[in-house]
C-alpha positions in Angstrom: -57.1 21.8 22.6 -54.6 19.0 23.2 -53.2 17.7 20.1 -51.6 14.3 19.8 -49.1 12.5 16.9 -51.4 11.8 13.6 -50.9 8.5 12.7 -52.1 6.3 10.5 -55.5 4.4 12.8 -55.7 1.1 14.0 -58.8 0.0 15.7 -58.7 -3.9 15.0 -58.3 -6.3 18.3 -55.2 -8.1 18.7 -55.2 -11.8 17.4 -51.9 -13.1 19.4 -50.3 -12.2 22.7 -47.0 -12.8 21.9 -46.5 -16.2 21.4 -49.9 -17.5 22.7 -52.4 -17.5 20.8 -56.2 -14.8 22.2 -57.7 -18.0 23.2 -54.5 -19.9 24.9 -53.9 -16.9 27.2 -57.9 -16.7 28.1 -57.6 -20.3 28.7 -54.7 -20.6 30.6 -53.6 -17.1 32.2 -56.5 -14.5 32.3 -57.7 -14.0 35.6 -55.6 -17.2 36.8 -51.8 -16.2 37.0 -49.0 -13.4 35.3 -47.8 -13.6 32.2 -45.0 -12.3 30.3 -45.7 -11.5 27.0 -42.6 -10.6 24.5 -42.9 -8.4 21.4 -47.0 -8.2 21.6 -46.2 -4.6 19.8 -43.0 -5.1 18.3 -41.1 -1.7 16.5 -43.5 -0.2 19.4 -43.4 3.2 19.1 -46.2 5.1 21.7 -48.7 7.7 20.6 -48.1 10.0 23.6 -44.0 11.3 24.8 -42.9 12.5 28.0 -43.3 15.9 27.3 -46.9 15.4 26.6 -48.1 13.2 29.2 -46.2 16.3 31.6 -48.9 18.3 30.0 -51.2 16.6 31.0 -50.5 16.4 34.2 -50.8 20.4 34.3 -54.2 20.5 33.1 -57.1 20.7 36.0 -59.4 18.0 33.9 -56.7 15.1 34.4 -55.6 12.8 37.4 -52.3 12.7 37.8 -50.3 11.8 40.3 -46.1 11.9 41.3 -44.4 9.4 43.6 -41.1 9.7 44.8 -38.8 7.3 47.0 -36.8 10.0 48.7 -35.1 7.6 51.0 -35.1 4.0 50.3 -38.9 1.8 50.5 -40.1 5.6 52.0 -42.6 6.4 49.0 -44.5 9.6 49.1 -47.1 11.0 46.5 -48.6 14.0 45.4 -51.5 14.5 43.1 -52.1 17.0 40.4 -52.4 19.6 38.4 -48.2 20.3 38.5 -46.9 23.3 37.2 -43.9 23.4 35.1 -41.5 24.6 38.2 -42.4 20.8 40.0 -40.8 19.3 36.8 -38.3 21.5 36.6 -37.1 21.1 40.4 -37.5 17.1 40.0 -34.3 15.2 41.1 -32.6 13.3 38.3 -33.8 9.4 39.9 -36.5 7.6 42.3 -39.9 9.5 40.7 -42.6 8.1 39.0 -45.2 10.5 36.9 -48.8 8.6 36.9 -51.9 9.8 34.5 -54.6 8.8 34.4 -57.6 7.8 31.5 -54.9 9.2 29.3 -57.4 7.2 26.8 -59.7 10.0 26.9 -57.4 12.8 25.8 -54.8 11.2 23.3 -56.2 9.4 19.7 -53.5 6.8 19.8 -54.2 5.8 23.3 -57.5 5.5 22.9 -57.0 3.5 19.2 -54.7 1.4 21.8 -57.5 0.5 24.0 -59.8 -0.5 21.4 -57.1 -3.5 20.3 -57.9 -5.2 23.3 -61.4 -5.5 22.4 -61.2 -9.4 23.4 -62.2 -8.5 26.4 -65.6 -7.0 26.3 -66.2 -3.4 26.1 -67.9 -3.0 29.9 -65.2 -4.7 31.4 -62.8 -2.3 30.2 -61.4 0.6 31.6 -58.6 3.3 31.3 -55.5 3.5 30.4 -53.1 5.1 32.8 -49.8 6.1 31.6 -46.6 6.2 34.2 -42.9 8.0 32.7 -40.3 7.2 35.8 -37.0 8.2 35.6 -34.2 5.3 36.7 -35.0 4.0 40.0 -38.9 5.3 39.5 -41.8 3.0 41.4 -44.3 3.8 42.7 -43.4 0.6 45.4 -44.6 -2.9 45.8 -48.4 -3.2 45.8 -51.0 -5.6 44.4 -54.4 -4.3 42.4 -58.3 -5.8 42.8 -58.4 -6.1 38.7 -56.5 -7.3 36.0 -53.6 -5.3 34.2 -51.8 -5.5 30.7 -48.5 -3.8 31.2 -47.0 -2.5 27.8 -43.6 -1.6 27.8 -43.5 1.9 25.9 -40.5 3.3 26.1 -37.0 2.5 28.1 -36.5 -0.9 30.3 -38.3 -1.7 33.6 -37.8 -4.8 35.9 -40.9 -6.2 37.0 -40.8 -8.6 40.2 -44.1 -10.9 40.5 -44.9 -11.7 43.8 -47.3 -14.1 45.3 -51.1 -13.7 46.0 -52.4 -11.7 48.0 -55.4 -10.3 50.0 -57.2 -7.5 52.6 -54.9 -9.8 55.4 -51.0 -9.3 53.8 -49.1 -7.3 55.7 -48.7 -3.5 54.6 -45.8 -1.1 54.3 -46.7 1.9 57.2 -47.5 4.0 54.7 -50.4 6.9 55.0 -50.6 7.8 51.4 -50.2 4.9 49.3 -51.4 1.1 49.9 -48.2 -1.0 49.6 -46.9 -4.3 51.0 -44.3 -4.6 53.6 -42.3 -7.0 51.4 -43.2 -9.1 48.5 -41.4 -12.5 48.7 -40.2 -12.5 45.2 -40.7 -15.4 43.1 -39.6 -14.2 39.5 -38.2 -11.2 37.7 -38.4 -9.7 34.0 -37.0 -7.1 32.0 -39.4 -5.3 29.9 -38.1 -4.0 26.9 -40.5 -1.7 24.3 -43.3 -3.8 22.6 -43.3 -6.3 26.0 -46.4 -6.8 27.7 -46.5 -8.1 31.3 -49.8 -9.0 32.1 -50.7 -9.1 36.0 -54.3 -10.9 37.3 -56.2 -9.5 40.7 -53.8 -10.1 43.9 -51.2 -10.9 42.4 -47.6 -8.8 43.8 -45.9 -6.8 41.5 -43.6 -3.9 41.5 -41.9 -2.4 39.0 -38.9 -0.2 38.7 -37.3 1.9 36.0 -34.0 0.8 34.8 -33.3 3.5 32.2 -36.3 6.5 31.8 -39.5 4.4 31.0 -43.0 4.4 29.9 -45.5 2.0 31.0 -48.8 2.0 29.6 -51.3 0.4 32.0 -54.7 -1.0 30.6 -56.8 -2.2 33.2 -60.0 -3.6 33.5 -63.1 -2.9 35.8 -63.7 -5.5 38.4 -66.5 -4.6 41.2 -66.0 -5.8 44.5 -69.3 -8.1 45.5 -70.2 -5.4 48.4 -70.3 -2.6 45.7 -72.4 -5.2 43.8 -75.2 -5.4 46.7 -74.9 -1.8 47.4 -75.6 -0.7 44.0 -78.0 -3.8 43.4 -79.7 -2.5 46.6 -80.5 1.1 45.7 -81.7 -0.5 42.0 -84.0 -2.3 43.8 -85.0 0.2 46.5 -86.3 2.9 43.2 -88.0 -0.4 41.8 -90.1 -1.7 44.4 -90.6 2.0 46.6 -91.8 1.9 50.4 -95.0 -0.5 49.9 -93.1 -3.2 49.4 -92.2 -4.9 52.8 -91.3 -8.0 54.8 -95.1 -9.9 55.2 -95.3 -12.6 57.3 -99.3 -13.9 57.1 -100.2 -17.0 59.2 -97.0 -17.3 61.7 -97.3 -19.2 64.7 -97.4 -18.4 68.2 -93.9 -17.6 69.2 -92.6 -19.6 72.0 -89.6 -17.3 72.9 -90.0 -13.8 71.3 -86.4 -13.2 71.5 -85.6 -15.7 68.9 -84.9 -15.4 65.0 -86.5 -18.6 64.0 -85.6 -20.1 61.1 -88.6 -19.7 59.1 -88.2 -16.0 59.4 -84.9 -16.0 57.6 -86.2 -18.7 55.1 -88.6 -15.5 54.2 -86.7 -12.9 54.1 -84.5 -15.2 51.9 -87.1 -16.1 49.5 -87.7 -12.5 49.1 -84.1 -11.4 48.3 -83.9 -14.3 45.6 -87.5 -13.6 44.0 -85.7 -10.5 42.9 -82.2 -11.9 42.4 -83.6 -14.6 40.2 -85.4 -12.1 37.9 -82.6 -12.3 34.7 -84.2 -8.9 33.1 -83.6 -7.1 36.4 -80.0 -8.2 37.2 -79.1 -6.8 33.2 -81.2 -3.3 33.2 -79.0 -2.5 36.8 -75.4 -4.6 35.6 -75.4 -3.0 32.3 -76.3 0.7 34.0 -74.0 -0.3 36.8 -71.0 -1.5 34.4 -71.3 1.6 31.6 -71.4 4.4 34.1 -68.2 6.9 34.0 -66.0 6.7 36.7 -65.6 10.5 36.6 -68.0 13.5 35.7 -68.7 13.7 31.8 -65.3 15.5 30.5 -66.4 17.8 27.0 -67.0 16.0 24.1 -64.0 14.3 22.3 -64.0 16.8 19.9 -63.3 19.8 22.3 -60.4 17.4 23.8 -58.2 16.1 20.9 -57.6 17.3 17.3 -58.6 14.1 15.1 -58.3 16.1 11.9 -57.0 13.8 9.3 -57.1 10.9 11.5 -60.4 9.6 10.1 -62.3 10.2 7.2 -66.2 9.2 6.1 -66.0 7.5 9.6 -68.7 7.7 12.9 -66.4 7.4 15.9 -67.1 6.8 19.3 -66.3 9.6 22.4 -63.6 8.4 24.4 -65.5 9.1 26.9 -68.4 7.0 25.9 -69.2 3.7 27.2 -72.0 1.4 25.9 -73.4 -2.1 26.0 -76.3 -4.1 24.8 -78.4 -6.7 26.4 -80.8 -8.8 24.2 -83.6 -11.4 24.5 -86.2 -13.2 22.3 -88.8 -10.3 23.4 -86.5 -7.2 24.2 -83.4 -5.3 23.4 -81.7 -3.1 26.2 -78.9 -0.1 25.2 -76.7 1.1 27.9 -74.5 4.3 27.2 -73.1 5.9 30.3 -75.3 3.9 32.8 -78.6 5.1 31.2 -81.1 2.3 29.7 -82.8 2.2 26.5 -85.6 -0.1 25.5 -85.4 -0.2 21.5 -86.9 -1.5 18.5 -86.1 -3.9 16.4 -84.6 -1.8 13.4 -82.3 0.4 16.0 -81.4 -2.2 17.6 -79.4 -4.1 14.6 -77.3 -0.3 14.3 -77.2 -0.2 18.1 -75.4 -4.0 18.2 -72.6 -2.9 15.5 -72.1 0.6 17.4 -71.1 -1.2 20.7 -69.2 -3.8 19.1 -67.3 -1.3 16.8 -65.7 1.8 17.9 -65.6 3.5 14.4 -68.0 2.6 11.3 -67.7 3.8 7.9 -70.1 6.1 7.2 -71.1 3.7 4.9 -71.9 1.1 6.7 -73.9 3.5 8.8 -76.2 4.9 6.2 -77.0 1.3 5.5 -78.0 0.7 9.0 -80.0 4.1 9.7 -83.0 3.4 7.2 -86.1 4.4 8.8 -87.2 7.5 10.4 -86.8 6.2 14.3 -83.0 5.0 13.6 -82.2 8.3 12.2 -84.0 10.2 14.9 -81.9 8.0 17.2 -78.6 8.2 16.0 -79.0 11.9 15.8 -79.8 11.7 19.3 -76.4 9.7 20.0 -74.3 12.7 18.1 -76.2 15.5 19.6 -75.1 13.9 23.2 -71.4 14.3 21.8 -71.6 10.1 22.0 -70.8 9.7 18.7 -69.1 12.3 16.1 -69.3 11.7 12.2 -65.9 12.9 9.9 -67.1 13.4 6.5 
């Protein structure tokens, strides 16, 4: 069992970004352009050290990965489990350590997470965790999803790039996608408690000045072909083999080789009765959005040692990810891309669980008082979804 730092918990969302105010930055940076943010966690001190995210990296369960820039821009990478002899054989600069959903085996990360609850709960992801010595990168690059960069530990100059896409040029590089160049436009310093945050396509690249920690909280973004794939096969169980292209009372065709135009208007009327169906697009999108990236890990319990941390509390697996979909007429539960349809007195516990990552057990018994809400929350804990700390 891996055992993190006990500290005293902190679950609530941040209400400032620095200097900016939740709704400022939504407004005026999120998704739209980089942002440094100073002293977002000032007297910053992480929940995880070096030493500990290394023994991470040795366990078969975790993602890890090293980079190393043996010879300058030549970046080459290596993924996990390490043993202790890679770390002990490591040169002394130019390496980068990368973990992965670090969240999901570490209390404090995963009380980290939950602060940036401003973003909903099905748009977040993990949080990866990178140590680099000075002179650590893992090399200019852009990402497909928005990033909040928090400064752990050490100093780390970030330079921002422009925009890019599928067509900017790439570094020949067989293991890693990075850019040839990345036409700076600014760079920071990052100091401990500094958050740089980073939207989709945006160049970035950051290297280690002194040994650092970076503590990278992204968010899940789906590209639109992953959308009509998944959609597809949503649809394909729905509908089964009877239900086909039907084309009653066509005309003669005057040149059989042709796609008319009417044709397409059909098939296109089909594809949008389905589309158009609001209940459909949220049983698949909240099934689609909720389901782990990576086979269920044991429960939460098995992973971490959270004696002490909480007390009369029900706490969420870090694992766990749920959402809730409502109408006048219906209420829809999504918890690791299954679908629940639920009544009216589970769905008012349901609403606070996904919105809340720990409830006092107080609040709980208040909420679980009828037979089916008790026989459904017992459900949630025997699932390991959920564990109560008396």
């Amino acid at each position: 069992m891996i055992k993190p730092t006990q500290f005293e918990p902190s679950v609530k969302p941040l209400n400032r970004l620095g200097n900016l105010s939740i709704e400022e930055f939504l407004l005026r940076y999120w998704q739209q352009k980089h942002a440094v943010l100073s002293q977002v966690f000032p007297g910053f001190e992480p929940p995880i050290d070096a030493n500990e995210l290394a023994g991470l990296a040795l366990e078969d369960e975790v993602e890890s990965r090293l980079i190393q820039e043996a010879t300058p821009n030549q970046w080459t990478m290596e993924s996990g489990p390490f043993s202790d002899q890679t770390f002990a054989t490591l040169p002394a600069e130019n390496w980068t350590l990368l973990v992965q959903a670090v969240d999901q085996w570490n209390l404090g990360i995963w009380e980290l997470l939950q602060q940036f609850s401003f973003i909903p709960n099905w748009r977040r992801d993990d949080v990866m965790i990178s140590f680099a010595v000075p002179g650590g990168s893992v090399g200019p690059h852009y990402d497909h999803y928005d990033v909040f960069l928090i400064q752990a530990e050490g100093e780390r100059e970030w330079t921002i790039g422009p925009k890019c896409d599928d067509l900017t040029e790439r570094a020949e590089n067989d293991q890693l996608d990075l850019l040839a160049n990345i036409d700076a436009q600014e760079t920071h310093l990052l100091k401990p408690g500094d958050v740089l945050y980073v939207p989709p396509g945006v160049a970035h690249w950051g290297v280690a000045k002194t040994s650092a920690m970076t503590i990278s909280i992204g968010f899940r973004a789906p590209s639109v072909g992953e959308v009509f794939q998944d959609f597809g096969k949503e649809l394909e169980g729905l509908l089964g083999n009877d239900t086909r292209f039907s084309d009653p009372k066509r005309t003669i065709s005057q040149s059989p080789g042709e796609l008319a135009q009417q044709d397409v208007d059909r098939i296109q009327q089909i594809l949008a009765k389905h589309v158009a169906d609001p209940k459909v697009i949220a049983n698949w999108f909240g099934s689609f959005m909720t389901e782990p990236k990576r086979d269920e890990l044991l429960p939460l319990v098995d992973r971490v040692d959270v004696d002490g941390a909480y007390e009369s509390c029900l706490v969420r697996d870090a694992v766990t990810r749920v959402a809730y979909y409502q109408t006048e007429d219906e209420f829809l539960w999504f918890c690791n891309g299954e679908v629940q349809s639920l009544n009216p007195s589970c769905a008012i516990l349901a609403e606070r669980l996904a919105n809340e990552a720990v409830l006092s057990l107080e609040e709980v018994s208040a909420l679980v008082d009828d037979e089916s809400t008790r026989e459904w929350m017992n459900e949630l804990l025997e699932q390991g979804h959920y564990h109560l700390y008396e």
